[in-house]
BAFI-3210 file (N, C-alpha, C; in Angstrom, 3 decimals, decimal comma, padded with zeros to 6 digits):
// residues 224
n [1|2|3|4|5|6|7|8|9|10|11|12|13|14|15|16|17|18|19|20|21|22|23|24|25|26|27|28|29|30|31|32|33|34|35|36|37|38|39|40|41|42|43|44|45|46|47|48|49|50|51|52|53|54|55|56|57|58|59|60|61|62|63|64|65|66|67|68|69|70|71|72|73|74|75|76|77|78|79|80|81|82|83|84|85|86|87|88|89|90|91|92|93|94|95|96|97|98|99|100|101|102|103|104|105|106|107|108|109|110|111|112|113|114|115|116|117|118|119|120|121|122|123|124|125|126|127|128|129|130|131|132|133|134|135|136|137|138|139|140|141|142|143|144|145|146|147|148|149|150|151|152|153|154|155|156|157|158|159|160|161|162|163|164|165|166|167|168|169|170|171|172|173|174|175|176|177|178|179|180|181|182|183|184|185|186|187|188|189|190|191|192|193|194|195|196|197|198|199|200|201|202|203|204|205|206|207|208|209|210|211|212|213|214|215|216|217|218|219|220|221|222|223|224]
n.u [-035,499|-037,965|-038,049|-039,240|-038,830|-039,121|-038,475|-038,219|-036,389|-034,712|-032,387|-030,891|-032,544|-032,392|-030,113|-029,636|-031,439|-030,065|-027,664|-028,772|-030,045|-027,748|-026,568|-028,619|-030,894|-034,525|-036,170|-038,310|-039,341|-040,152|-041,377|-043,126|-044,918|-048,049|-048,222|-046,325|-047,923|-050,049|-048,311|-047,430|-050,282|-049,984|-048,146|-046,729|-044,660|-040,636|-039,191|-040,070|-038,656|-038,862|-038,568|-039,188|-039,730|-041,695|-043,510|-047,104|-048,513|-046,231|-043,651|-044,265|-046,993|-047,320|-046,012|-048,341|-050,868|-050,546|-049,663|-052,473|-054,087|-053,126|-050,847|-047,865|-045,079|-041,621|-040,851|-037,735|-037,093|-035,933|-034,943|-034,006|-033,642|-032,403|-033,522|-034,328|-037,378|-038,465|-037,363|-038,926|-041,909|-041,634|-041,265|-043,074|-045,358|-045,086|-042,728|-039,886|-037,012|-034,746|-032,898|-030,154|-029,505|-026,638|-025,927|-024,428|-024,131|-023,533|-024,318|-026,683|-027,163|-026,577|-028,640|-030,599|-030,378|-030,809|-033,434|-034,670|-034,044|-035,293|-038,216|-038,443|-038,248|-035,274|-032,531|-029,959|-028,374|-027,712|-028,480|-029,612|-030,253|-029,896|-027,264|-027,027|-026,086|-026,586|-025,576|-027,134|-025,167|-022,681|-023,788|-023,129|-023,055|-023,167|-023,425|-022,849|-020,645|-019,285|-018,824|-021,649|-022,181|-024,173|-026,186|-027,153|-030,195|-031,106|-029,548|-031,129|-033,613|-033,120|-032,432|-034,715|-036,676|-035,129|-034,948|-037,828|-038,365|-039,727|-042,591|-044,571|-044,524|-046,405|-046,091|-046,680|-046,378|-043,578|-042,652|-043,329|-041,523|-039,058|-038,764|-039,049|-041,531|-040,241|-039,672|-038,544|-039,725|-040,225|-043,396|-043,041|-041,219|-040,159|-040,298|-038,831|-036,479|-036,019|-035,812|-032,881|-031,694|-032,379|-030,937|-028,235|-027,994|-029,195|-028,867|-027,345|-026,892|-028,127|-029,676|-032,964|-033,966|-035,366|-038,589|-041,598|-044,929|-047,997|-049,959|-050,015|-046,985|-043,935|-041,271|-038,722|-036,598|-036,156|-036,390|-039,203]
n.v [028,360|026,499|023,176|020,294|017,538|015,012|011,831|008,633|006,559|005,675|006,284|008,064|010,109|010,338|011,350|013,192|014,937|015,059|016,542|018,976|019,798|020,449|022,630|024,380|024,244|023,503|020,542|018,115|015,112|012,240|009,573|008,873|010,019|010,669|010,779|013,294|014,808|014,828|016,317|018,652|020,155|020,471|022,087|025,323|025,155|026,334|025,590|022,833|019,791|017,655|014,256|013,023|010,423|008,671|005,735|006,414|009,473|010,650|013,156|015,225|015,094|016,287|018,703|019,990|019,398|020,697|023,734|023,710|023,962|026,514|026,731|028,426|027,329|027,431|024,961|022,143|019,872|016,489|014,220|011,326|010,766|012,132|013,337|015,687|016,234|015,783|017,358|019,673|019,046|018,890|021,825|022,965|021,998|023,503|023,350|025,426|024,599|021,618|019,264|017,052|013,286|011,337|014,358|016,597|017,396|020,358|021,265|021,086|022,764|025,485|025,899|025,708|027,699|029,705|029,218|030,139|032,573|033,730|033,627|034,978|037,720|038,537|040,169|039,141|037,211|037,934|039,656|042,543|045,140|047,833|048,180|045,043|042,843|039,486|036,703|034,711|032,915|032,166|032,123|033,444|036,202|039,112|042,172|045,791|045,311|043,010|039,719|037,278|034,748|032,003|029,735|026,538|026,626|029,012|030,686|030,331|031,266|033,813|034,491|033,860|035,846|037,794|037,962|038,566|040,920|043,736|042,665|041,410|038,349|035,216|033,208|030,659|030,559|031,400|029,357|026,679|027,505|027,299|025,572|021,356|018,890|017,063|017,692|017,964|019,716|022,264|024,147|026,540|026,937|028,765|031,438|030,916|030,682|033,382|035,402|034,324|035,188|038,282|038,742|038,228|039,714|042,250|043,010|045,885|047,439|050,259|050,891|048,459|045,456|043,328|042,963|042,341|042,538|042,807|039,773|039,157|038,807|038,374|040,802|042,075|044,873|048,670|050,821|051,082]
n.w [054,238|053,165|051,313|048,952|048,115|046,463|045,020|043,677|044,150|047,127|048,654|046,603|047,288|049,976|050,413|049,153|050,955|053,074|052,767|051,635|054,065|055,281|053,741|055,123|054,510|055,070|054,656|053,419|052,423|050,360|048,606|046,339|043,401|044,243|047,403|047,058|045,971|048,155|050,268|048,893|048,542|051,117|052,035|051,999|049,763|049,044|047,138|045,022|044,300|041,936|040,925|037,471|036,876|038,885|040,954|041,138|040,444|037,938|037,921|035,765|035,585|038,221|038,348|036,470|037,845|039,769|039,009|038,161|040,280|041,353|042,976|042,752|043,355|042,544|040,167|040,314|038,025|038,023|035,835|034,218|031,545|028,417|026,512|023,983|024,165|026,149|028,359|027,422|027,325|030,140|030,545|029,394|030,497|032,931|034,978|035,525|035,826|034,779|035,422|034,326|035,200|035,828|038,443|039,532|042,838|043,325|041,109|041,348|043,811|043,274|041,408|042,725|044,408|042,104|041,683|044,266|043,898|042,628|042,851|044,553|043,518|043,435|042,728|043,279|045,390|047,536|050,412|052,083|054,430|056,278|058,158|058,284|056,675|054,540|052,808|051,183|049,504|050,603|052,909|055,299|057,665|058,476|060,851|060,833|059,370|061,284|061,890|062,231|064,316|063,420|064,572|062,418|062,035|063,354|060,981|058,845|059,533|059,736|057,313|056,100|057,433|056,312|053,607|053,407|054,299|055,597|055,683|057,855|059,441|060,787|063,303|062,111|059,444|059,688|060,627|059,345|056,853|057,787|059,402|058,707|058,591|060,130|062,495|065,849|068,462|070,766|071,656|071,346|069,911|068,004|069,186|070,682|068,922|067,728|069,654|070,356|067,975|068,131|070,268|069,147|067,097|067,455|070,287|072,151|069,823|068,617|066,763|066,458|064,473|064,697|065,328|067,446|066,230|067,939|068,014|065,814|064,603|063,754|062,086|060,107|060,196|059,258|062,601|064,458]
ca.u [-036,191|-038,237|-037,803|-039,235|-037,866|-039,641|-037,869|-038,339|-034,600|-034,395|-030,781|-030,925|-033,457|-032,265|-028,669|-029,702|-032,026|-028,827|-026,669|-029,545|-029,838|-026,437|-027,122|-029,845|-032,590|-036,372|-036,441|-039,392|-038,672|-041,533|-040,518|-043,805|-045,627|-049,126|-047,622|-045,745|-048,881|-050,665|-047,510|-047,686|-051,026|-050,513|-047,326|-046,097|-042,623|-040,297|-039,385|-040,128|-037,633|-039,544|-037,933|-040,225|-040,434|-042,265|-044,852|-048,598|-048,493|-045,061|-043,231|-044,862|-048,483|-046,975|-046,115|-049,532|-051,557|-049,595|-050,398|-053,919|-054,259|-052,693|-049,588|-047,250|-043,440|-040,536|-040,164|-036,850|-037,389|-034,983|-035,081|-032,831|-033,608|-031,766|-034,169|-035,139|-038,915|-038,992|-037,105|-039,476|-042,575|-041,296|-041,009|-044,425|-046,244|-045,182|-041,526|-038,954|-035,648|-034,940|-031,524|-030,233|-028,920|-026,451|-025,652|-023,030|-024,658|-023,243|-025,232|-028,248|-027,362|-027,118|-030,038|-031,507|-030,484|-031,528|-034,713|-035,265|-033,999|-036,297|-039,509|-038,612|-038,274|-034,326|-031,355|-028,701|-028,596|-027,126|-029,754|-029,080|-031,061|-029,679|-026,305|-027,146|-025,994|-026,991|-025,333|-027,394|-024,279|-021,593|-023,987|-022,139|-023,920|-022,458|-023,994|-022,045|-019,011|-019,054|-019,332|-022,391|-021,969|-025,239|-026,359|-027,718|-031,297|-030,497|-029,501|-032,317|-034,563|-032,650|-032,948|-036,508|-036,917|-034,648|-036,027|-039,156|-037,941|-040,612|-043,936|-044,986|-045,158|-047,016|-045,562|-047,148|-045,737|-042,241|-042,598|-043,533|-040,742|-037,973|-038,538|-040,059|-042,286|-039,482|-038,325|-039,390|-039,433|-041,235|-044,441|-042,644|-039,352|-040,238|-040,492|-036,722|-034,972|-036,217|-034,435|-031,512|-031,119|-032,178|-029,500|-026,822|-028,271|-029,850|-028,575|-026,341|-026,807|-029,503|-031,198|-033,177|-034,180|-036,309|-039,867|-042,532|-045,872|-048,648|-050,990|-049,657|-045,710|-042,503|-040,856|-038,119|-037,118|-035,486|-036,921|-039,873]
ca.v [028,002|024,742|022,346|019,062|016,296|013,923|010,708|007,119|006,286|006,601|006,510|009,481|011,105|010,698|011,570|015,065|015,448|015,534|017,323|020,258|020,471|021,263|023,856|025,190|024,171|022,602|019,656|016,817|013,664|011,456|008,576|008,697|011,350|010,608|011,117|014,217|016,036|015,642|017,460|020,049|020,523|020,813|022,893|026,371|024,969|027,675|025,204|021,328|018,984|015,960|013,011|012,728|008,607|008,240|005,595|007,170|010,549|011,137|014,776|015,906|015,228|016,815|020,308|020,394|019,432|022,380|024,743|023,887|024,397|027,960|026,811|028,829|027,591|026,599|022,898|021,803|018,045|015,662|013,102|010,119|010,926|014,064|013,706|017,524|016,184|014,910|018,664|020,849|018,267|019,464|023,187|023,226|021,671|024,753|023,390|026,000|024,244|020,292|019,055|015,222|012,483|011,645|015,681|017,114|018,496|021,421|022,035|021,188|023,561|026,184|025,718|026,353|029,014|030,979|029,448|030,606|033,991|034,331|032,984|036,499|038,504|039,507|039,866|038,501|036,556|039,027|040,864|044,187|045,868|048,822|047,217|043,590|041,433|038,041|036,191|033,221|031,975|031,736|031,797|034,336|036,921|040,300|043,583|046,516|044,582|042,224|038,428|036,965|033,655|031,717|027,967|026,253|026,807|030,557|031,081|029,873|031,900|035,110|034,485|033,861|037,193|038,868|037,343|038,742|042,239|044,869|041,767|040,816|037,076|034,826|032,176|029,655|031,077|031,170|027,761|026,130|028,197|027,000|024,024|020,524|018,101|015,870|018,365|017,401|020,755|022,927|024,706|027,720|027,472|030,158|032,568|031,172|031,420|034,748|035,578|033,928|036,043|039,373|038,431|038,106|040,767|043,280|043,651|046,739|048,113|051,375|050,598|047,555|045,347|042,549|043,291|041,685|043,069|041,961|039,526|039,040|037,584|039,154|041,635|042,793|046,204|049,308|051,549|050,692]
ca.w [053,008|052,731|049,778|049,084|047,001|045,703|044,306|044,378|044,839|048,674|048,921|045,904|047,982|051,287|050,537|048,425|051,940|054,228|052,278|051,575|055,215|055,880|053,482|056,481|054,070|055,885|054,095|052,973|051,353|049,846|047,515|044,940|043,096|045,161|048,532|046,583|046,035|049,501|050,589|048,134|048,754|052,893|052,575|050,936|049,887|048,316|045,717|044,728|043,456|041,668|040,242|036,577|037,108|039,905|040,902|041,178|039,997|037,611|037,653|034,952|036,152|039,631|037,715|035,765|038,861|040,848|038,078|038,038|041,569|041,663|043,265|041,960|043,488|041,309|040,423|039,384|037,632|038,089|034,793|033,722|030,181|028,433|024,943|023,807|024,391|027,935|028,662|026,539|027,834|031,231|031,091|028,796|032,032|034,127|035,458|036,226|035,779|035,043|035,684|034,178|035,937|037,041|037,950|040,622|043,893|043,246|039,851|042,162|045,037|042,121|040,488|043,669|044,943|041,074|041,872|045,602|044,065|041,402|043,764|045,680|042,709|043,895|041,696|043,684|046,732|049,016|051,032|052,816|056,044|057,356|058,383|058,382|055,263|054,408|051,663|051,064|048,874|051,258|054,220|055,807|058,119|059,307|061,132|060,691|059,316|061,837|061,291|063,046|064,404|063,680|064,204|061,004|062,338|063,612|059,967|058,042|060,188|059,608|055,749|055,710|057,598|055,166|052,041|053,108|055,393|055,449|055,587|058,827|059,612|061,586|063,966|061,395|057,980|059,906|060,987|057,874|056,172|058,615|059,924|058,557|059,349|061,439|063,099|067,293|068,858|071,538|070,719|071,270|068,979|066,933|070,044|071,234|067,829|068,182|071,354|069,822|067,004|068,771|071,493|068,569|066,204|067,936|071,971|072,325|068,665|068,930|065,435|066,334|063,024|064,690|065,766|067,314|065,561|068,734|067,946|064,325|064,362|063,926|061,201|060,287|059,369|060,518|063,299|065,531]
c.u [-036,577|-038,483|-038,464|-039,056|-038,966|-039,032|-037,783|-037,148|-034,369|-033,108|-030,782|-031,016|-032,968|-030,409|-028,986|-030,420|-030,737|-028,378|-027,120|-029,352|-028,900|-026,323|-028,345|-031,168|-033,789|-035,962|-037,688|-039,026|-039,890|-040,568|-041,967|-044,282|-046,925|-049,058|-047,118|-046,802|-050,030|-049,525|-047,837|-049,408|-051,342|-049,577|-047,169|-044,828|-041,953|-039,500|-039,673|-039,172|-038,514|-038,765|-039,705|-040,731|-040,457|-043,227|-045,755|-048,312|-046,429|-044,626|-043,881|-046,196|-048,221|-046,888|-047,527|-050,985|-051,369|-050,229|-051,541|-054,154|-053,946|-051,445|-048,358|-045,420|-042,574|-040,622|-038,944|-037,661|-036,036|-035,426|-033,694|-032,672|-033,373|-032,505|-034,696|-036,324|-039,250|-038,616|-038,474|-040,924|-042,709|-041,781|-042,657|-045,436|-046,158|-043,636|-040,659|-037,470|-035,765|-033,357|-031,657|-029,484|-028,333|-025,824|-024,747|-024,008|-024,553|-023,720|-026,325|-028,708|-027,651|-028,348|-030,925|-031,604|-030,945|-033,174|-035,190|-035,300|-035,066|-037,516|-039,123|-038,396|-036,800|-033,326|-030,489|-029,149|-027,846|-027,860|-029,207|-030,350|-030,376|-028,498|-026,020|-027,084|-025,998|-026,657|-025,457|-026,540|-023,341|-022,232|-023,456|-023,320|-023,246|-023,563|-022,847|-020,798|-018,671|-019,415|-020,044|-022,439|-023,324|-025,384|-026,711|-029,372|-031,997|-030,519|-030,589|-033,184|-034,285|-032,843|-033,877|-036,670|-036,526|-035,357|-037,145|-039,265|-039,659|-042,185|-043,827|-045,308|-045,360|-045,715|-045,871|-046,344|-044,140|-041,652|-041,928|-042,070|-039,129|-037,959|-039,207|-040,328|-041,532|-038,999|-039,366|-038,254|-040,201|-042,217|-044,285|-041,105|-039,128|-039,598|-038,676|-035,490|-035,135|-035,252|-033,410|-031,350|-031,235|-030,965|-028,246|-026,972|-028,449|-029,356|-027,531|-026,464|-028,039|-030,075|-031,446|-033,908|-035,516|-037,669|-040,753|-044,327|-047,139|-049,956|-050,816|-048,289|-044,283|-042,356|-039,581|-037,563|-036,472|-036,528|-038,202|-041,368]
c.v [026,527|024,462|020,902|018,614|015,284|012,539|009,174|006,498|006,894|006,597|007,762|010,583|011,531|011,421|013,488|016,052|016,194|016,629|018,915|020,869|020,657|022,481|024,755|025,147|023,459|021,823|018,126|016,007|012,961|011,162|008,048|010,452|011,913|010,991|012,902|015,806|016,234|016,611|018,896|020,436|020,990|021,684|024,139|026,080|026,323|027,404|023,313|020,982|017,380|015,822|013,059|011,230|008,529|007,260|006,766|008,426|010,641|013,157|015,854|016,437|015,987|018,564|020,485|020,426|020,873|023,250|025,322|024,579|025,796|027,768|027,117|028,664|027,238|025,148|023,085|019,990|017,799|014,402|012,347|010,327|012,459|014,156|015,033|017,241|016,249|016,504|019,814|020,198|019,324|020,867|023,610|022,957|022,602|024,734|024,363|025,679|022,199|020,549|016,978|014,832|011,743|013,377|015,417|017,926|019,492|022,251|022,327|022,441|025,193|026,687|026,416|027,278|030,066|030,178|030,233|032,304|034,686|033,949|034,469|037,742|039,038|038,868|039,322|037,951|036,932|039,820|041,779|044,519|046,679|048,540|045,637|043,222|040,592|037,508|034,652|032,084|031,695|031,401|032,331|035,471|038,321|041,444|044,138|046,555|043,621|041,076|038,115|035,357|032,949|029,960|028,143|026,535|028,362|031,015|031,226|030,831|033,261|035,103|034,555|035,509|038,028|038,956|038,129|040,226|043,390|044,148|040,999|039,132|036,493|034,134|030,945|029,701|031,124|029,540|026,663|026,498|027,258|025,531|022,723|019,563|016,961|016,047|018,101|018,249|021,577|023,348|026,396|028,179|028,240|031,106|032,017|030,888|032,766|035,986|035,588|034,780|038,159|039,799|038,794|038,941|042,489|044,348|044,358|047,527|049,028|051,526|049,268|047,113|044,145|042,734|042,725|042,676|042,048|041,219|038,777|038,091|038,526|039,697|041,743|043,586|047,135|050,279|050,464|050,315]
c.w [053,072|051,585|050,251|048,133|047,101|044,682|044,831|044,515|045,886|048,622|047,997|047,090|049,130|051,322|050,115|050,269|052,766|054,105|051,854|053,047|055,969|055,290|053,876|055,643|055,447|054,658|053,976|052,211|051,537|048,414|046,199|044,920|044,194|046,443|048,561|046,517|047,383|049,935|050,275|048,604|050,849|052,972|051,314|051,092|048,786|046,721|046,102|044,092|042,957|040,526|038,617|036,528|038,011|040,200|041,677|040,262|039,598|038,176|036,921|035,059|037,267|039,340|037,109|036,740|039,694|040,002|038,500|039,116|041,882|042,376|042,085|042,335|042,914|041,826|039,548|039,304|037,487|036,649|034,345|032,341|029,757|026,525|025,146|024,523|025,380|028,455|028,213|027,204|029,567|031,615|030,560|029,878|032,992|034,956|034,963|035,371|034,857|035,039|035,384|035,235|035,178|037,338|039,432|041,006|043,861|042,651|041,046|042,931|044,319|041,766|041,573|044,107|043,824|041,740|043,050|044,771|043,050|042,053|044,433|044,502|043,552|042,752|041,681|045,330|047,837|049,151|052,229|053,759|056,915|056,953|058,272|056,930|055,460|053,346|051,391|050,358|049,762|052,939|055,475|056,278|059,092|059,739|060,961|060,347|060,256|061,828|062,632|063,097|064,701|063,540|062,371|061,008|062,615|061,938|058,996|058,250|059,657|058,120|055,406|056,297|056,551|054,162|052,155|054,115|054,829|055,578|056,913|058,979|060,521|062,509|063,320|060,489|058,619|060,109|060,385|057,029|056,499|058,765|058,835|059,191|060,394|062,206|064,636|067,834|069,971|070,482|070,589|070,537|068,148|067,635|070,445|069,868|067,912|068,978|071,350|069,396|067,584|069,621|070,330|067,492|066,442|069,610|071,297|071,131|068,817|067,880|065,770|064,850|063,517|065,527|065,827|067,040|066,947|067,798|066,343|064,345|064,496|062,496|060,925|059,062|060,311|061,113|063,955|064,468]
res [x|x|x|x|x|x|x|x|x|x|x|x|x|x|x|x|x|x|x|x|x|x|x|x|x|x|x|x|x|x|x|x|x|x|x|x|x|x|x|x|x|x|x|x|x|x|x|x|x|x|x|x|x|x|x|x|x|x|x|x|x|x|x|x|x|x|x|x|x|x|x|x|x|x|x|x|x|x|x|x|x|x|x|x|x|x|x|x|x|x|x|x|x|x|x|x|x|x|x|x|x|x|x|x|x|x|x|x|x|x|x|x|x|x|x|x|x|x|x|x|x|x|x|x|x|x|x|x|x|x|x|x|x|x|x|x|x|x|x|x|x|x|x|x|x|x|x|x|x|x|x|x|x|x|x|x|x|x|x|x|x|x|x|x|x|x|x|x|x|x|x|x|x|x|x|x|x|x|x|x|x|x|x|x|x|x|x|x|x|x|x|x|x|x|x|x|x|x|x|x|x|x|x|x|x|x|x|x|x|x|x|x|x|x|x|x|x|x|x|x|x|x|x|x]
***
C-alpha cells in the first residue's frame, strides 16, 4: 500500500515516514501543500496524509483540489487545532478522517488501516484465497495453516495482490502500489518479488494462486 504524507515539520514527517515503512507501507514525504499536489497528481496513492498548515497549498485546498480532479483516495488531515469548525471545514472539503495533534502512532496506524479497508470496499482486514490468509493487522501470512515467512517488501506485494485477487495487474500499477519513488531498484523487481513469493507460496502446493496473465501483469486467484 502506498501513502503519502504531507507535512511541513520534517522531523514529524520523516519520523511518521520510518515508522509507516516498517509497517511495509510505499511511502512519499513532501514538506508543503504545492509539492503535495504534483505528487498526487503523478501518483495513485491508496491514501494521503496532509498536515492542514502547510505553506503553498494548505490541507484543505489539497482535499478540494483532489475532489475536483476526480481523485477519489482517502485523506486523513493532520491539524494542530481541535475547534468543531476546522474538523467539520475538513470533512465538508471531501476528507475522510482528521486526527489532532499531538496523537499516538498507534491512533494513526489505525486510522489507516479503516481507511485502506474502506478504499477496497472490505469489512475486515483479513483477506482469504483458497488457503492463503493475509491479516493486514498483525501482518501475519499463512497457506494452509502454515506461517509464511515474508520480507517487508515480499509482504506488501502479497497484500496488494490480495487486496485486489481476481483483477489483473500491470507491472506499473504493482510498482506504484509497492514501492516509492526512493526506492533504487532493478527494472525488473517486480518480475523477482514474483519469483520470491511463488517460491514461498506456491512451489510444491497443486492449487497454484499466482499467475502471470501474458502481455498484461500478474493475478492472483485460484486455478489457471
Amino acid at each position: 500500500m502506498r501513502l503519502l504524507i504531507a507535512e511541513d515539520d520534517r522531523a514529524t514527517a520523516d519520523t511518521l515516514a520510518k515508522r509507516l515503512r516498517e509497517e511495509h507501507y510505499a511511502v512519499d514525504v513532501c514538506y508543503d501543500g504545492d509539492e503535495a499536489w504534483d505528487y498526487l497528481r503523478a501518483t495513485d496513492y491508496d491514501v494521503a496524509v496532509l498536515d492542514i498548515m502547510m505553506p503553498g497549498r494548505d490541507g484543505i485546498s489539497l482535499v478540494r483540489d483532489m475532489r475536483a480532479a476526480g481523485n477519489g483516495a482517502p485523506v486523513l488531515l493532520l491539524t494542530a487545532r481541535d475547534a468543531v469548525s476546522d474538523r467539520v471545514e475538513g470533512l465538508n472539503a471531501g476528507a475522510d478522517d482528521y486526527l489532532v495533534k499531538p496523537f499516538a502512532f498507534e491512533e494513526l496506524s489505525a486510522r489507516l488501516r479503516v481507511l485502506t479497508r474502506r478504499g477496497h470496499r472490505q469489512a475486515t482486514n483479513r483477506f482469504e484465497l483458497a488457503d492463503l490468509v493475509v491479516d493486514a493487522d498483525s501482518h501475519a501470512v499463512t497457506r494452509g495453516g502454515e506461517p509464511i515467512a515474508l520480507t517487508s517488501r515480499e509482504y506488501a506485494l502479497i497484500e496488494y495482490l490480495i487486496r485486489n485477487k481476481g483483477r489483473v495487474l500491470s507491472r506499473q500499477q504493482i510498482e506504484e502500489h509497492v514501492w516509492s519513488y526512493d526506492y533504487e531498484g532493478a527494472s525488473n523487481m517486480v518480475d523477482v518479488y514474483i519469483r520470491n513469493l511463488r517460491r514461498k507460496l506456491d512451489d510444491g502446493r497443486a492449487v497454484k494462486l499466482i499467475h502471470t496473465v501474458r502481455y498484461a501483469g500478474y493475478v492472483l486467484r485460484e486455478g489457471t
